[in-house]
Phi, psi and omega in degrees: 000046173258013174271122186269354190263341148315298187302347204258307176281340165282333178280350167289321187296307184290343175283341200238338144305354175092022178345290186320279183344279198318308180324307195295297194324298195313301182284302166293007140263025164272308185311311175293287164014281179336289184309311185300317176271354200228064183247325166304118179056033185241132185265327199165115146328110171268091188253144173189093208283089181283102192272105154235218200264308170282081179260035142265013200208104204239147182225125150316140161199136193260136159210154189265350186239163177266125199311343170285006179260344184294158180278108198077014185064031180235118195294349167300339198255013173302182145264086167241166170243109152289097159286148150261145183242138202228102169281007170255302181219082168012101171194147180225138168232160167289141180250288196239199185192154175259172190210172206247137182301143174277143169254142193324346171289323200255004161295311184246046157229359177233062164016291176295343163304313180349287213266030204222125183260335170232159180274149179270189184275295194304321158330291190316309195277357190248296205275312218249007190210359160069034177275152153288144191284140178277134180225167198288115167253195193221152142228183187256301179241225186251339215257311180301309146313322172276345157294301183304318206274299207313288175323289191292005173284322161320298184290357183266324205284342184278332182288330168296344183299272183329337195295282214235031180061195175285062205265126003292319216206130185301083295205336173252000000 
């Protein structure tokens, strides 16, 4: 389905089916889903069911600091997980990530690091703690979509924790 002109058309055929609606149902209850399950070390879930030109492609986003803690005041420099979710055919990816300061340990164990001041989260949990890379998955329902994103938010933060302590502040 990489034909954008299939994909173009398929998002009409459901669009003229009442798409929109399901989507949007579909994506707030992943969201509750989300919420119910993601109460450890999460400050707040950002959702926001956008009728943009593509509203089959919504994006989540889990974060652990409370906006007055970002670093420099800026929310790109939070500990977050951005999913993207493709609600036509049902797949979820990782889109972006916050990121963790390097520590002098990871200067003299990664060459690239040297000239470099923060790490993405998921990098840390991948190179230094032997998490799997979240990669485009396909799921069946909301409840199923809010468990992968749960899990793997779990396993980068406990590895961003080990990473850099309770950073800023210890949450449990």
């Amino acid at each position: 389905m990489n034909n954008p002109i299939i994909k173009e058309l398929q998002f009409q055929k459901e669009k003229q089916n009442g798409g929109i609606e399901r989507w949007k149902a579909e994506y707030d209850e992943t969201v509750r889903h989300l919420t119910a399950i993601c109460t450890d070390r999460v400050d707040h879930i950002c959702s926001r069911f956008t009728d943009n030109l593509a509203p089959y492609l919504q994006f989540v986003r889990i974060e652990a600091l409370a906006p007055c803690d970002y670093p420099n005041g800026i929310d790109d420099n939070g500990v977050f997980l951005e999913f993207e979710i493709d609600l036509m055919a049902k797949k979820v990816i990782l889109f972006r990530s916050g990121h963790l300061w390097i520590t002098d340990a990871d200067r003299e164990r990664y060459p690239k690091c040297r000239y470099l001041a923060m790490r993405s989260m998921p990098e840390i949990a991948e190179n230094d703690h032997g998490v799997k890379k979240f990669r485009k998955q396909g799921y069946k329902t909301a409840g199923q979509l809010a468990e992968k994103m749960s899990d793997y938010w779990s396993k980068v933060i406990d590895a961003a924790e080990r990473h850099s302590g309770p950073y800023p502040y210890d949450k449990r």
